[in-house]
N, C-alpha and C positions, 0 to 999 in steps of 0.2 A: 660634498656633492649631494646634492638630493635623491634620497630615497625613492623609488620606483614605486609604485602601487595597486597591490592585489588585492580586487573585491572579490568576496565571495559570498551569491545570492542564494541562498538556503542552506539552511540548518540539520537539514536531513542525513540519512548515511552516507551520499556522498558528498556532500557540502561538510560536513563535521569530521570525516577521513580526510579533505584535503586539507582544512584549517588545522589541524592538529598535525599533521602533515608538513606543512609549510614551514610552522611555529618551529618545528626541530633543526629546520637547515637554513631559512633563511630570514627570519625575522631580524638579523642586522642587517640585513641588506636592502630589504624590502618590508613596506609595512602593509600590513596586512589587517585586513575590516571583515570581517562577517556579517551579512545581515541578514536577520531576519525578522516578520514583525512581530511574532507572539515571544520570540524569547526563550523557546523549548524545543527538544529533541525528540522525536515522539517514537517510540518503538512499535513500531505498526506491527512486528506477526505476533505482539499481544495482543492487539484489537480487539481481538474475540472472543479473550476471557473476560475483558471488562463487560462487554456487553452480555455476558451470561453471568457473572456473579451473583452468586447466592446471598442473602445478605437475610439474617433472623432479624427481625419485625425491632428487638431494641437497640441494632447498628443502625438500621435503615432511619430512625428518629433521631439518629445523632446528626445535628448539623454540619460538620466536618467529616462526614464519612464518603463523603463524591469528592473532595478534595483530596482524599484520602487513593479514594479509585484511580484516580485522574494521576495521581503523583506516582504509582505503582507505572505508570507508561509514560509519562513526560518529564523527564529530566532538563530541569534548566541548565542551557546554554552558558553559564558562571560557574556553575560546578565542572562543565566539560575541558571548558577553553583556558589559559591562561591571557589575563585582561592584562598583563603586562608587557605582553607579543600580540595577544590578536586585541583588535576594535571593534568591540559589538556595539551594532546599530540595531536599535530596535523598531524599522519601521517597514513600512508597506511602498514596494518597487512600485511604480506607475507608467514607466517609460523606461526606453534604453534609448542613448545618439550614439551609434557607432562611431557615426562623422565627428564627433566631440570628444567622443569618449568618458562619455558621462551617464550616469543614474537616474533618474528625477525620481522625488516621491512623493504620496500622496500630497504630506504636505506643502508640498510647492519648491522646498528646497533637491539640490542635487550633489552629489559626489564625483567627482574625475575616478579614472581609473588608468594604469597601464595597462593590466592585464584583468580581462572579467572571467569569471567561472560562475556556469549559470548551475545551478544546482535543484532546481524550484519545483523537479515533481512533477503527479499527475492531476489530473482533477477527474472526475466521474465523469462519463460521455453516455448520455440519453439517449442520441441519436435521432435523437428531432421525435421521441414518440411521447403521442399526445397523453398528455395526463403524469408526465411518472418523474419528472420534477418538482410537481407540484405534492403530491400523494406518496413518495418515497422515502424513507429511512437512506442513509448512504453509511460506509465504514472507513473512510478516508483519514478522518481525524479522531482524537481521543476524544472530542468532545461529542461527534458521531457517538460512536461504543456508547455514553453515555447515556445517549438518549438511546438509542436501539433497551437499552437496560431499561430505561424508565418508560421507554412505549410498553414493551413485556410486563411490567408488572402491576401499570395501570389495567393495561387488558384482563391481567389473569382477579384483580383486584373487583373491577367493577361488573364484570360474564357474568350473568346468570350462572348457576351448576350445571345445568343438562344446554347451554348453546356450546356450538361445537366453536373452538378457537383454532385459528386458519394461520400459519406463518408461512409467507410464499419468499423463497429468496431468486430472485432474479439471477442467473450468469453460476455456472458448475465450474467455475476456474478456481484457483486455491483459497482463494478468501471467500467465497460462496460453499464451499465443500469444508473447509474448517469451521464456520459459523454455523453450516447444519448441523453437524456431528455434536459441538458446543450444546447448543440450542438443545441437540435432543437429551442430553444430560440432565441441562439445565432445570428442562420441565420435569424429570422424574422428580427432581427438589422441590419444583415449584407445590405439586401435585399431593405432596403432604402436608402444604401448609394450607394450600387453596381445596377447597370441594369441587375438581373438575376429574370426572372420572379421564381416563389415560385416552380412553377408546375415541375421546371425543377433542382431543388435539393430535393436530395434522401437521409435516412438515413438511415445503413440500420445496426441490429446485425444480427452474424449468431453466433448460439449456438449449439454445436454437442451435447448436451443430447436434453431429449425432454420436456427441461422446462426450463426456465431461472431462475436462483435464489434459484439453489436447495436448498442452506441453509437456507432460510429463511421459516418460518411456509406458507401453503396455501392463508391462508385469503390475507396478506402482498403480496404474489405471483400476484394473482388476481388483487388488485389493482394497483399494478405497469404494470402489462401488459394494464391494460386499461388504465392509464395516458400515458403512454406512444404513443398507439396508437393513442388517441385522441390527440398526440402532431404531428405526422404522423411521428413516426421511425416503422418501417420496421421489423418485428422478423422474422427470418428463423432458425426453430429447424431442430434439427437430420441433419446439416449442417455442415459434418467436411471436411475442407479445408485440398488439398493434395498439392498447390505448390502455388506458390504466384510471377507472373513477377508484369516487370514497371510496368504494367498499367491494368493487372486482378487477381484475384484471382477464383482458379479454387478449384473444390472439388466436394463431393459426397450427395446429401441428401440418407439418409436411409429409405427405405418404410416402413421393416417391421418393427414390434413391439415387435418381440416378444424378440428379443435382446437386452443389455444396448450399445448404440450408441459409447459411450466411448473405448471399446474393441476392439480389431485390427480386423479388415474386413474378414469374413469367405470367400472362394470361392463362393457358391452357396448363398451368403444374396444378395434380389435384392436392388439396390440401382438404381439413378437416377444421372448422372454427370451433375452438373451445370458449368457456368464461369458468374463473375459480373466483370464489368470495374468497378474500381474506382479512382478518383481523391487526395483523403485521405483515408489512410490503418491506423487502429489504431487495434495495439495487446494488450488485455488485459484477453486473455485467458487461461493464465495459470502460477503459478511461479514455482518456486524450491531454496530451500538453499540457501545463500550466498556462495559460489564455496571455501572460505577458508576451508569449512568442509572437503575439499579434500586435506588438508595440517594439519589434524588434526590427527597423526600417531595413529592408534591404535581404535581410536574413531566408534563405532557401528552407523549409518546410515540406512534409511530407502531408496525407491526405487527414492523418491525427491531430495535426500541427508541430507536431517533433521535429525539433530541429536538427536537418541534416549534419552532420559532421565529415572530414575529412579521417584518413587514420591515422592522425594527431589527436583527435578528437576536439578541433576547430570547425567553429560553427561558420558552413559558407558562406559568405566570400571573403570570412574578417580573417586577421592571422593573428589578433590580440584577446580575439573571446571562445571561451571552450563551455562547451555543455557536457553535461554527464547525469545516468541515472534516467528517468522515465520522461523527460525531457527533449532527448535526445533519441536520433535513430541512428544505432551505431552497427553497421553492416560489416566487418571485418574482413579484410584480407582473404582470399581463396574462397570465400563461404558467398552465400546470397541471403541466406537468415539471419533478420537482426536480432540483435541482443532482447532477450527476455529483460521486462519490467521486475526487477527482484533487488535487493538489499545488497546480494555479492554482487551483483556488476554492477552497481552504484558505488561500493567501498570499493572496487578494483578500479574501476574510472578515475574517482577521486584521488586515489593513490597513486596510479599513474598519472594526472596533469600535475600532482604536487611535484611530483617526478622531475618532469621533463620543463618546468619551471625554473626546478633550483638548476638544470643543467642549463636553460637558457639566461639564465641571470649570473652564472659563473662562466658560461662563453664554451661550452660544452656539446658535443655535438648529442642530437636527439634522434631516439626510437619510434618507429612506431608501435600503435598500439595491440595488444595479443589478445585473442578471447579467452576468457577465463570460464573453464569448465564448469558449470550450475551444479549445485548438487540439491537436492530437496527432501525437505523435511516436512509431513505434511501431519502434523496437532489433529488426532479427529476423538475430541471427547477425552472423558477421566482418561491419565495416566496411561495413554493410547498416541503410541504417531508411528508415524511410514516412513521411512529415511530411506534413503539411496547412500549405499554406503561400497562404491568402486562399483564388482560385479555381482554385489552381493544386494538384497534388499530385505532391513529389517525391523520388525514390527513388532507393537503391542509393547509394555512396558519399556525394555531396551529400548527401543524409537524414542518414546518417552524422554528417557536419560538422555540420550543423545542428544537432543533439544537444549534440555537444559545444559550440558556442555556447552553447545553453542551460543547458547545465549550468556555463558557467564567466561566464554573466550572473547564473546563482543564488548561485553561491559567492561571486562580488565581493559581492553585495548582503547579507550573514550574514559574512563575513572580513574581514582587511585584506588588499589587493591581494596580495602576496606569499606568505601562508600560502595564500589561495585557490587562488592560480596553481600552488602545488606538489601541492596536492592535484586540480586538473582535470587537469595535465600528466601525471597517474599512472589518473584515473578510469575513462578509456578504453583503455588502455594494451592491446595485444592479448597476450596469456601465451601 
């Protein structure tokens, strides 16, 4: 009898938790494709070391030392998978036909499927404001981080000494608030190699609600604002940018109170227009869907482009494709909050459709889906993080650890013991 067949469209934490997933219960029965087009698995909450690496002036002239950076966060897809259970496809999705049940890809060719798992992520969301696509840094991919690195240190290279140098990050949410805290590290390094006195680099967020880090509990909020400070970045709330040239970023603070900052601008609310020059413009304020969901005929979407799900985690109206991870808008059972864009409920998603796959392919009845409690860990600078840990919350060094815990429980679970361990030994590694 002919094998069934499971695509699964990205590489990410929850595309690579359900392929690895699958390969243990049901690769006889079902054959099972991976695609993705770069071929890598990219560990996004390092993001922000790569883009702050310190690097002395005889690495930086070695020609393999950014393949080097780049390999420290992107693990190829061969090393993860085994190619004698899964089928890696190395190409770029262009279309989906529900009605067919097929793939199409760039280049012209397509794939059948039985069952799809769409796994593909966010993308950065602008939000239609002028200038900040075109003038923007973004932290989405490793190859992002990269350049955020080589913008830094062009800047710090060609400044006069006495011009003041400006890094403005865009969005106080966890990847905005880890790259400050980085960044402010980073320059104390910088600042002995370059002649820029301290006093005359700025860092600065601006965050248009009136609190950075809405997701996370109070307590967690409170001490990241004061690490932060005490590192000397800059918070500017109720700070939403309307256009963005070379060389400022302009926008509005909001006075009053009694509005949510988020919400498009009444006539009569008083506000106050600012402009900051900056030397580094970094966007990390906001995503939306992977843009294929707009070649997804039929497919129900929310105002992001995230594709609805059911609590199967089946994308409406199909009962053969599941989405999971930043993709998807998964509203759980008794709650009204959806699921936070994070790594756990991308590897929980994916583990559950691997799930409820092998039970519907052995003829087993299926669960729905549970929310999986978030815990956060928030990296701000050297040998410093914020962890939520039960009802306890702890910080400074231990946070630290804890981190790298996590991150070398992730790697055992996607490696074999000894590739993982060479690469966590090196993850944290301070430059």
């Amino acid at each position: 009898m002919k094998k069934k067949r499971i695509v699964i469209v990205g590489g990410g934490f929850g595309g690579v938790r359900a392929a690895l997933d699958l390969s243990c219960h049901v690769y006889q029965d079902a054959d099972i494709f991976l695609v993705d087009k770069d071929g890598y698995h990219e560990y996004h909450p390092n993001f922000y070391r790569i883009a702050t690496t310190f690097l002395p002036e005889s690495r930086i002239a070695r020609p393999d030392t950014f393949h080097e950076l780049r390999d420290a966060i992107a693990i190829p897809l061969t090393e993860i998978i085994d190619t004698s259970k899964i089928h890696l496809v190395e190409k770029e999705v262009s279309e989906i036909d529900p009605t067919h049940q097929t793939i199409r890809f760039t280049d012209g060719k397509a794939l059948f499927y039985d069952w799809l798992i769409l796994a593909l992520g966010s993308v950065s969301n602008y939000f239609e404001i002028e200038g900040v696509q075109e003038h923007a840094l973004e932290l989405k991919s490793a190859h992002d981080a990269l350049q955020i690195r080589n913008a830094i240190d062009e800047v710090f290279s060609s400044s006069p000494k006495h011009t003041p140098i400006d890094m403005v990050i865009a969005g106080g949410g966890l990847s905005g608030c880890e790259l400050a805290a980085s960044l402010a590290c980073y320059v104390k390094q910088l600042t002995r190699v370059h002649p820029h006195p301290k006093d005359n680099i700025r860092i600065t967020i601006l965050e248009a609600g009136d609190a950075i880090l809405r997701q996370v509990p109070s307590s967690i909020r409170r001490k990241v604002e004061k690490r932060l400070r005490q590192l000397g970045v800059r918070i500017l709330l109720r700070s939403r940018i309307t256009k963005v040239t070379r060389k400022e970023v302009e926008g509005i603070e909001i006075v009053s109170r009694e509005e949510h900052p988020l919400r498009k601008k009444s006539s009569n609310e008083p506000t106050n227009p600012f402009t900051l020059p900056y030397s580094i413009f970094i966007w990390t304020a906001g995503v939306k869907a992977h843009p294929i969901t707009d070649f997804i005929i039929g497919a129900k979407r929310n105002p992001k482009s995230c594709l609805l799900v059911d609590d199967y985690l089946r994308v409406l109206p199909f009962e053969n494709i599941f989405a999971i991870g930043d993709i998807a808008e998964c509203t759980p059972e008794f709650s009204d909050v959806s699921l936070p864009m994070t790594a756990q409920v991308a590897i929980s998603e994916g583990r559950y459709v691997a799930f409820i796959l092998k039970r519907i392919i052995h003829k087993k009845m299926i669960f729905k889906y549970h929310k999986r409690t978030s815990r956060f860990i928030i990296p701000l600078g050297s040998h410093y993080a914020i962890a939520e840990a039960g009802w306890f919350v702890i910080s400074g060094r231990l946070g630290w650890w804890l981190k790298r815990l996590v991150t070398f429980d992730y790697l055992t679970g996607i490696l074999p013991f000894w590739n993982a361990f060479k690469r966590w030994r090196t993850s944290h590694k301070e430059r």
